[in-house]
PyMOL Python script that loads the backbone (N, CA, C, O; Angstrom):
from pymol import cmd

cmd.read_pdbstr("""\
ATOM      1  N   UNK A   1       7.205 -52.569 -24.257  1.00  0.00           N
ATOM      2  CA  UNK A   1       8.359 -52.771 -23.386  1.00  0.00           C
ATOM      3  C   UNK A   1       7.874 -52.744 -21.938  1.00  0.00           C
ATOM      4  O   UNK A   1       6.975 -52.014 -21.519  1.00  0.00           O
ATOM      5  N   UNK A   2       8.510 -53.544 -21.292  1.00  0.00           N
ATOM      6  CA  UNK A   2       7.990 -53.641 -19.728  1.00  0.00           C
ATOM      7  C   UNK A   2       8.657 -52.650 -19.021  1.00  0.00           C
ATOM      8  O   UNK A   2       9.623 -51.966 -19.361  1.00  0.00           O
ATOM      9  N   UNK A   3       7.785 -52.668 -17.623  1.00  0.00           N
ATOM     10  CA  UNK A   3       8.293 -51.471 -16.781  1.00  0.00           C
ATOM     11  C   UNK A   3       9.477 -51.489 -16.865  1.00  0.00           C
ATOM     12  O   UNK A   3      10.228 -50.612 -17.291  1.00  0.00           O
ATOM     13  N   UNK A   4       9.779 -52.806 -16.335  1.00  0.00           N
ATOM     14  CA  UNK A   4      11.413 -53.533 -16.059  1.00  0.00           C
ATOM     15  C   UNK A   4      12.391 -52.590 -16.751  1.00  0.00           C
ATOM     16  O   UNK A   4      13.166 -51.915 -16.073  1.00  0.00           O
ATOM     17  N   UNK A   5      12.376 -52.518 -18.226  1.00  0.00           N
ATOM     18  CA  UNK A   5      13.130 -52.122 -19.123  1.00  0.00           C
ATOM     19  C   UNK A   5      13.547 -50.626 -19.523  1.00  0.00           C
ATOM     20  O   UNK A   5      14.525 -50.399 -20.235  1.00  0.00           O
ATOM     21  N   UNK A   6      12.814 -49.747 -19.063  1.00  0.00           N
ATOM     22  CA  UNK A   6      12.749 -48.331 -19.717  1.00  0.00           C
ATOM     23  C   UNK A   6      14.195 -47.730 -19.169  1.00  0.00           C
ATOM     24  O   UNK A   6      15.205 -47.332 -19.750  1.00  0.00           O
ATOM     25  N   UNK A   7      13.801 -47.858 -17.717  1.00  0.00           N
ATOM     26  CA  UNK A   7      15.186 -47.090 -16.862  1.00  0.00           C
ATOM     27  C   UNK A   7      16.729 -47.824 -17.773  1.00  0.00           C
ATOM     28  O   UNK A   7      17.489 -47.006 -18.290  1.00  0.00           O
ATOM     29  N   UNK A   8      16.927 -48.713 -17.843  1.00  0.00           N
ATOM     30  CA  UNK A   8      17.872 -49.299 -18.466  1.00  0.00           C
ATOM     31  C   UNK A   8      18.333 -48.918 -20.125  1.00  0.00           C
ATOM     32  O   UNK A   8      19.412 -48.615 -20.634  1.00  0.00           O
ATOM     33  N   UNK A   9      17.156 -49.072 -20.586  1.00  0.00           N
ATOM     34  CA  UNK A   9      16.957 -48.551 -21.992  1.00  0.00           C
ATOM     35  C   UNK A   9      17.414 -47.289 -22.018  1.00  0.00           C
ATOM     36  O   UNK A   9      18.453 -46.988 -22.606  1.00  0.00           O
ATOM     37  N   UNK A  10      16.549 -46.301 -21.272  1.00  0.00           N
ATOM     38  CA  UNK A  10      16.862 -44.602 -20.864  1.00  0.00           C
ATOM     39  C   UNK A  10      18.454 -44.498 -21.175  1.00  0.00           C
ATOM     40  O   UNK A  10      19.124 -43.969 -22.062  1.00  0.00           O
ATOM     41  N   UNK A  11      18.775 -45.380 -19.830  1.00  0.00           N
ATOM     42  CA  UNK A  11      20.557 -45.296 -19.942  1.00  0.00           C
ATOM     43  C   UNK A  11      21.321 -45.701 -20.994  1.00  0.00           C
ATOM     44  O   UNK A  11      22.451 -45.273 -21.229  1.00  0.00           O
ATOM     45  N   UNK A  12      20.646 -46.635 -21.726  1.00  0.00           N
ATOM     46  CA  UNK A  12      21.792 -46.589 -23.005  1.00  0.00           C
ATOM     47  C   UNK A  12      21.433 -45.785 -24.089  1.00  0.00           C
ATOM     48  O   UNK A  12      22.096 -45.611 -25.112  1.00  0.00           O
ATOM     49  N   UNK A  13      20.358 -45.311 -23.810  1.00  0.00           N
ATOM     50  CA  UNK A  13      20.383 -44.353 -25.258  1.00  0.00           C
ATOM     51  C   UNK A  13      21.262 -43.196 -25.065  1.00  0.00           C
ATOM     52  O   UNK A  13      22.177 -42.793 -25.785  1.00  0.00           O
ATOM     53  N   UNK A  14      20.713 -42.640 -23.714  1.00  0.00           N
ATOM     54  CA  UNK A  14      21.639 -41.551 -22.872  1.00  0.00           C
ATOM     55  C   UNK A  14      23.081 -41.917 -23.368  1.00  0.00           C
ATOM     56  O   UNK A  14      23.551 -40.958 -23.981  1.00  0.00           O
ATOM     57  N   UNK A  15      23.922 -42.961 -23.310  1.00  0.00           N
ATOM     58  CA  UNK A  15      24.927 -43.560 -23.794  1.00  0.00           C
ATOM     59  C   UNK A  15      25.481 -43.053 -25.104  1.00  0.00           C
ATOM     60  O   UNK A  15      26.402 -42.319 -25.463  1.00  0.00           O
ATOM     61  N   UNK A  16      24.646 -43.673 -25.589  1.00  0.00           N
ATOM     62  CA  UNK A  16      24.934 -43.584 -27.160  1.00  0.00           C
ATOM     63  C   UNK A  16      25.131 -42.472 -27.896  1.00  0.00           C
ATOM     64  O   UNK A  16      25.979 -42.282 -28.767  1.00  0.00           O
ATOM     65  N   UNK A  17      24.024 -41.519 -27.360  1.00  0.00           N
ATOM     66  CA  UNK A  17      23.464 -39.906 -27.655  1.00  0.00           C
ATOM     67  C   UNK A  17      25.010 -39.707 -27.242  1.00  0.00           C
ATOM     68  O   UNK A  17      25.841 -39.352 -28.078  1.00  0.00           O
ATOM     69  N   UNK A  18      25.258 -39.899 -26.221  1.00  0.00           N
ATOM     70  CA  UNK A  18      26.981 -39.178 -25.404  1.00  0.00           C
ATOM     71  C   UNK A  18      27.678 -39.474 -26.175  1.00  0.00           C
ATOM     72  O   UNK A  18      27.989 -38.555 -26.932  1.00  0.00           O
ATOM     73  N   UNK A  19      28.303 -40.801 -26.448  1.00  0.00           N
ATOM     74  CA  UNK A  19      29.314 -40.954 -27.386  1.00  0.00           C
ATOM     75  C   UNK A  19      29.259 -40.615 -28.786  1.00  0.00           C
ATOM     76  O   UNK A  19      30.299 -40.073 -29.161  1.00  0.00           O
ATOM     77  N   UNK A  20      28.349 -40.762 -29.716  1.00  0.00           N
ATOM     78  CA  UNK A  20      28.189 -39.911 -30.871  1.00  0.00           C
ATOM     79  C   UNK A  20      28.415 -38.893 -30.317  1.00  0.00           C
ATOM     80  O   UNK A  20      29.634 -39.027 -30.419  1.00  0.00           O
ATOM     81  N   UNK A  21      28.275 -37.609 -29.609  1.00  0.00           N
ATOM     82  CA  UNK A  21      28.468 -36.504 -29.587  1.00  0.00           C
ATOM     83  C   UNK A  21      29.716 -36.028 -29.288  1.00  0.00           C
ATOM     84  O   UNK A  21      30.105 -34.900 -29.590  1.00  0.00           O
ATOM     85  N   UNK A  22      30.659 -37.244 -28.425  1.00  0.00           N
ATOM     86  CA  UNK A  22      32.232 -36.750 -28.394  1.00  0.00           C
ATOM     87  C   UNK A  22      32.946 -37.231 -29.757  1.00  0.00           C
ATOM     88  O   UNK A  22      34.014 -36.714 -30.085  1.00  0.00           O
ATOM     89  N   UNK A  23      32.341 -38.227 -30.544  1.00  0.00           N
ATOM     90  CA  UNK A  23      32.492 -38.653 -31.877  1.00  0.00           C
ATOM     91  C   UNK A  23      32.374 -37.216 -32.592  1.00  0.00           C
ATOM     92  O   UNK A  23      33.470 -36.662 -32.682  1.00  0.00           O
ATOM     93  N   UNK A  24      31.585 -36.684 -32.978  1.00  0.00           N
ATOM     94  CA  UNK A  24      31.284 -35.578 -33.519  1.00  0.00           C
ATOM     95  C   UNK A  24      31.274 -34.465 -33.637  1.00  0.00           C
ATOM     96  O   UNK A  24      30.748 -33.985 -34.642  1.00  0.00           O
ATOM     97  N   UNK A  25      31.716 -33.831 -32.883  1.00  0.00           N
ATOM     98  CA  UNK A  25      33.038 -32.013 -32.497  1.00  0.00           C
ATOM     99  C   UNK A  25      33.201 -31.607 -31.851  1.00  0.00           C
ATOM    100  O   UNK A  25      33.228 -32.400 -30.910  1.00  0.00           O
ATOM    101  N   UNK A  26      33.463 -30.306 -31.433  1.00  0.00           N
ATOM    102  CA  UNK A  26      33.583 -29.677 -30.162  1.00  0.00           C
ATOM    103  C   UNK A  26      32.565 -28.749 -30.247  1.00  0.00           C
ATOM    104  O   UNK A  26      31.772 -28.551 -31.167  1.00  0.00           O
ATOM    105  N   UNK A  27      32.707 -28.085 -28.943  1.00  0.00           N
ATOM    106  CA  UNK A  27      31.816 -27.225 -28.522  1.00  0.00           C
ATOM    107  C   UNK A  27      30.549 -27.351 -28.070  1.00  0.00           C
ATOM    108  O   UNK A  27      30.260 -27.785 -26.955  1.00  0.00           O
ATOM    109  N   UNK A  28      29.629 -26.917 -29.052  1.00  0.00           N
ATOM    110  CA  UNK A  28      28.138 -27.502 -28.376  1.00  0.00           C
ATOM    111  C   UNK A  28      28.354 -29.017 -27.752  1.00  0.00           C
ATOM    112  O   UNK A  28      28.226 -29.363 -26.578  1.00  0.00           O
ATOM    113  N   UNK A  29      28.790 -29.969 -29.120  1.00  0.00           N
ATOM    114  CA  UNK A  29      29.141 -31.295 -29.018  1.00  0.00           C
ATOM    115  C   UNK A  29      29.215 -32.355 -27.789  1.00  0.00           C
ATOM    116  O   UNK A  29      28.707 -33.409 -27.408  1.00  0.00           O
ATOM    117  N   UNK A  30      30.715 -30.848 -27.211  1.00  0.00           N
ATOM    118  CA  UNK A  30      31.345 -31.380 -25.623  1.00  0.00           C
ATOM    119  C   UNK A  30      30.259 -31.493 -24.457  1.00  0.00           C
ATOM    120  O   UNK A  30      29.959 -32.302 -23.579  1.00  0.00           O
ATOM    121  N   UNK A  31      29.834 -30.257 -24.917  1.00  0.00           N
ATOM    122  CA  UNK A  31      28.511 -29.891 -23.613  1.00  0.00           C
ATOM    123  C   UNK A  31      27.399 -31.275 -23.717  1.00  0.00           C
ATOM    124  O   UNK A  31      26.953 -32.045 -22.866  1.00  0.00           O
ATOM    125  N   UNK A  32      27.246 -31.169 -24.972  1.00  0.00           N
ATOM    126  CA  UNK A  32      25.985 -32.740 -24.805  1.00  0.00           C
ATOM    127  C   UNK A  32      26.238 -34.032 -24.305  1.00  0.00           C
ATOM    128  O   UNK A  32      25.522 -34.908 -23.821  1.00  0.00           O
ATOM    129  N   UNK A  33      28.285 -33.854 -24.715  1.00  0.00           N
ATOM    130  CA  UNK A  33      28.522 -35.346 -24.440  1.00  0.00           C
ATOM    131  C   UNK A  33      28.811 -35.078 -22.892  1.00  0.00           C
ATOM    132  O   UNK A  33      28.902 -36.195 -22.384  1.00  0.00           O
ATOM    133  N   UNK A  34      28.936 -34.413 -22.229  1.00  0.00           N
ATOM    134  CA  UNK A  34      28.983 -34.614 -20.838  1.00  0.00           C
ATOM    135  C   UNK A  34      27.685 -34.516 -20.080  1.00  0.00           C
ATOM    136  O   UNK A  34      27.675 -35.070 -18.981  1.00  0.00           O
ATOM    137  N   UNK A  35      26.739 -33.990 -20.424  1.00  0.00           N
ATOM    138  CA  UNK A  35      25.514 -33.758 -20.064  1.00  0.00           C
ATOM    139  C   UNK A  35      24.906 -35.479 -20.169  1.00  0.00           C
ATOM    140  O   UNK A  35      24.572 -36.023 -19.117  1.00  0.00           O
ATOM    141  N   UNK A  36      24.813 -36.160 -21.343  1.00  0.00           N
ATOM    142  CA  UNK A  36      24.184 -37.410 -21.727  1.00  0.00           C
ATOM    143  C   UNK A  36      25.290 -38.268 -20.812  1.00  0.00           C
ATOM    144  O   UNK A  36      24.974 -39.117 -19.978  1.00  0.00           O
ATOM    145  N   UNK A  37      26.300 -37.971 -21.058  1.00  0.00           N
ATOM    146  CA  UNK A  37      27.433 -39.148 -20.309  1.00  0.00           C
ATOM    147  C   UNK A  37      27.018 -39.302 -18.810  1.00  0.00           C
ATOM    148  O   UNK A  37      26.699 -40.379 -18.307  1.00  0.00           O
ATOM    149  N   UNK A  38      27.060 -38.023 -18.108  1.00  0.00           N
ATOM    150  CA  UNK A  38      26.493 -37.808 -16.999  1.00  0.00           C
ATOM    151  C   UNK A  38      25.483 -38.243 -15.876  1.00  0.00           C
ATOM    152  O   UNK A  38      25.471 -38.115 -14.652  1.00  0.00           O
ATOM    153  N   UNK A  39      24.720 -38.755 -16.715  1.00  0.00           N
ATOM    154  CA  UNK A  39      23.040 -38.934 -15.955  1.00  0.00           C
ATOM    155  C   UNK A  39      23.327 -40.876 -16.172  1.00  0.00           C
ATOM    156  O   UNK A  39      23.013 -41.576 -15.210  1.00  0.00           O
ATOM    157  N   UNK A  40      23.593 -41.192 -16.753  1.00  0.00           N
ATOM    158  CA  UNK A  40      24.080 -42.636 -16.110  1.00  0.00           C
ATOM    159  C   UNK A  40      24.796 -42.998 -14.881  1.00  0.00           C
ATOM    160  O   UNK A  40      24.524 -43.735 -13.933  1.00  0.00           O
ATOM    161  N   UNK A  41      25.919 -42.159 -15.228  1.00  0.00           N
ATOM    162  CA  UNK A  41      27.153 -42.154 -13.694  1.00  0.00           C
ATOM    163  C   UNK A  41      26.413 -41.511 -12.322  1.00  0.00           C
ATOM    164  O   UNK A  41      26.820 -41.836 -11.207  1.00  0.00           O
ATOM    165  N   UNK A  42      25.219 -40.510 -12.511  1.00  0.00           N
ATOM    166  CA  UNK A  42      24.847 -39.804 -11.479  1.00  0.00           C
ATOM    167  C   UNK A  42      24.105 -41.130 -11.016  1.00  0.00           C
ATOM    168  O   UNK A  42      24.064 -41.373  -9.810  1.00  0.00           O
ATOM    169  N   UNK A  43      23.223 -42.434 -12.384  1.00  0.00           N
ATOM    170  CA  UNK A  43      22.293 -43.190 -11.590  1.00  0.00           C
ATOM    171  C   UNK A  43      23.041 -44.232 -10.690  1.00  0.00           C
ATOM    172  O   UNK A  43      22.726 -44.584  -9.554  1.00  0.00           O
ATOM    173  N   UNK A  44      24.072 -44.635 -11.429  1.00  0.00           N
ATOM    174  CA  UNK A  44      24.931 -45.601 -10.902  1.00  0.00           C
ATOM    175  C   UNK A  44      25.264 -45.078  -9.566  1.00  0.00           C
ATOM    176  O   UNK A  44      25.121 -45.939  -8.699  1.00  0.00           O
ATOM    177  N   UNK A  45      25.745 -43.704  -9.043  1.00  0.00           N
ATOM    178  CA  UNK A  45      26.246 -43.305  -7.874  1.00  0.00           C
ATOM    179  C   UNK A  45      25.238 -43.193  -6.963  1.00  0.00           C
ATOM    180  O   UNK A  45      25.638 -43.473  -5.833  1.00  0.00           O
ATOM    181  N   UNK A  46      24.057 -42.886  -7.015  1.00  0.00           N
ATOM    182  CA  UNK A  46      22.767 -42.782  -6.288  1.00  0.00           C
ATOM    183  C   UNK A  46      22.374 -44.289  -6.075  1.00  0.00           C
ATOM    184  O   UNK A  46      22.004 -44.495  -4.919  1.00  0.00           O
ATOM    185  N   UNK A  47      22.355 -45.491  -6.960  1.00  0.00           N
ATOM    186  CA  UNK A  47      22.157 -46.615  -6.449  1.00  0.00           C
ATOM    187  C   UNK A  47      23.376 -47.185  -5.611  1.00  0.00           C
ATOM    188  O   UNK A  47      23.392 -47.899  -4.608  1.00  0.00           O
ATOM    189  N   UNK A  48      24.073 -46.799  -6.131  1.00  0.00           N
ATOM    190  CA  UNK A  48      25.382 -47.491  -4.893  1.00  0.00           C
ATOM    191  C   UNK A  48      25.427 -46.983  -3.675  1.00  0.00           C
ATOM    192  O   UNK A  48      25.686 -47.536  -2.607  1.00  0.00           O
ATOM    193  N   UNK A  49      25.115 -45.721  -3.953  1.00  0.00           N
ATOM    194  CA  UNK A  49      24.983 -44.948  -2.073  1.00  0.00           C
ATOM    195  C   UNK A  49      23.682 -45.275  -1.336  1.00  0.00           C
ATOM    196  O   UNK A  49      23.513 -45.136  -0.125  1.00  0.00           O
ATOM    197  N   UNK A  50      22.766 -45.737  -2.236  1.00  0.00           N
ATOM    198  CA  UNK A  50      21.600 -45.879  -1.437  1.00  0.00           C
ATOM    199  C   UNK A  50      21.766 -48.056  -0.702  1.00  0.00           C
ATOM    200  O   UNK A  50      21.286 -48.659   0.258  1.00  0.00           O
ATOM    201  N   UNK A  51      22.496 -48.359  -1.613  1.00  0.00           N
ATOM    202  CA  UNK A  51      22.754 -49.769  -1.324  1.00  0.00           C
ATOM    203  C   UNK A  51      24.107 -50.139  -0.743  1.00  0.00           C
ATOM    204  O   UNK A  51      24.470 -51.314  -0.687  1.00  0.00           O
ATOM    205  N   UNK A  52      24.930 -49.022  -0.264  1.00  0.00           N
ATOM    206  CA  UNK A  52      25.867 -49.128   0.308  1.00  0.00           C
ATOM    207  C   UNK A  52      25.877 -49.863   1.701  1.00  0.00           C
ATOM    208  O   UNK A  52      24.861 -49.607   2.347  1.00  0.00           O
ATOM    209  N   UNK A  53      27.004 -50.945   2.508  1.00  0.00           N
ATOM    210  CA  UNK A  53      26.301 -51.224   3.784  1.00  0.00           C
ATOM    211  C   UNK A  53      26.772 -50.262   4.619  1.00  0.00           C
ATOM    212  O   UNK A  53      27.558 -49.365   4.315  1.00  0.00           O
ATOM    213  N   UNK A  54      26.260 -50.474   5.712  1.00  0.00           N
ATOM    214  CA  UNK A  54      26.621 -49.228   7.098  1.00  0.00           C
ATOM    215  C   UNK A  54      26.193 -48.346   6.940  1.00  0.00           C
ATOM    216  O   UNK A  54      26.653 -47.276   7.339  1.00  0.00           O
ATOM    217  N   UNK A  55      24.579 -48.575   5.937  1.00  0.00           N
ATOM    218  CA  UNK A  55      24.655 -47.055   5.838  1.00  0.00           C
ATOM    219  C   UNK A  55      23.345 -47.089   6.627  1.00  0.00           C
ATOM    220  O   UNK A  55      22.878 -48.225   6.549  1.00  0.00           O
ATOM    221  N   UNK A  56      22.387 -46.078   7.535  1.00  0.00           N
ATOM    222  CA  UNK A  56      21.511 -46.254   8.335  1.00  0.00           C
ATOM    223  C   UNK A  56      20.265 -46.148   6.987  1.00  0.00           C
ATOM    224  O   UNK A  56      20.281 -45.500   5.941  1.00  0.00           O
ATOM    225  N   UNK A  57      19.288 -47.052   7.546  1.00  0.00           N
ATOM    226  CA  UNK A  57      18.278 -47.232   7.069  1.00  0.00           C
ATOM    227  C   UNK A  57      17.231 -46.000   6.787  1.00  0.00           C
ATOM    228  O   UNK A  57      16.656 -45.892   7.870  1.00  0.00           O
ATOM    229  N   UNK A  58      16.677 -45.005   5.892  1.00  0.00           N
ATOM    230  CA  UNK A  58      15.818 -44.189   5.593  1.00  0.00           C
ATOM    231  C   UNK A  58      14.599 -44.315   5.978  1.00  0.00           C
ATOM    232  O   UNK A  58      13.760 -43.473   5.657  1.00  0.00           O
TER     233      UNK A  58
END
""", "prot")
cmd.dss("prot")
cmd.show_as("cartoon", "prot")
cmd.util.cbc("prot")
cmd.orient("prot")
């Protein structure tokens, strides 16, 4: 698999792992599915703020 692909890949397994786990019970369950659900939305929000305009250059 190319570089290209992993980060992307990462995120849907992360995905998947999440939703089977709200599929599948509570408790521990909840904790995994927000933990796995999580780290996609955190990447998505970190690329949008970093590619946001007006925002000053780093």
């Amino acid at each position: 698999m190319s570089g290209v692909w992993r980060i992307p890949a990462a995120l849907a397994v992360l995905s998947v792992i999440g939703l089977a786990a709200a599929i599948l019970g509570d408790g521990l369950w909840d904790w995994l599915c927000w933990a796995t659900l999580s780290v996609p939305l955190a990447a998505c929000a970190v690329k949008l703020w970093r590619q946001w305009p007006g925002r000053p250059a780093a």
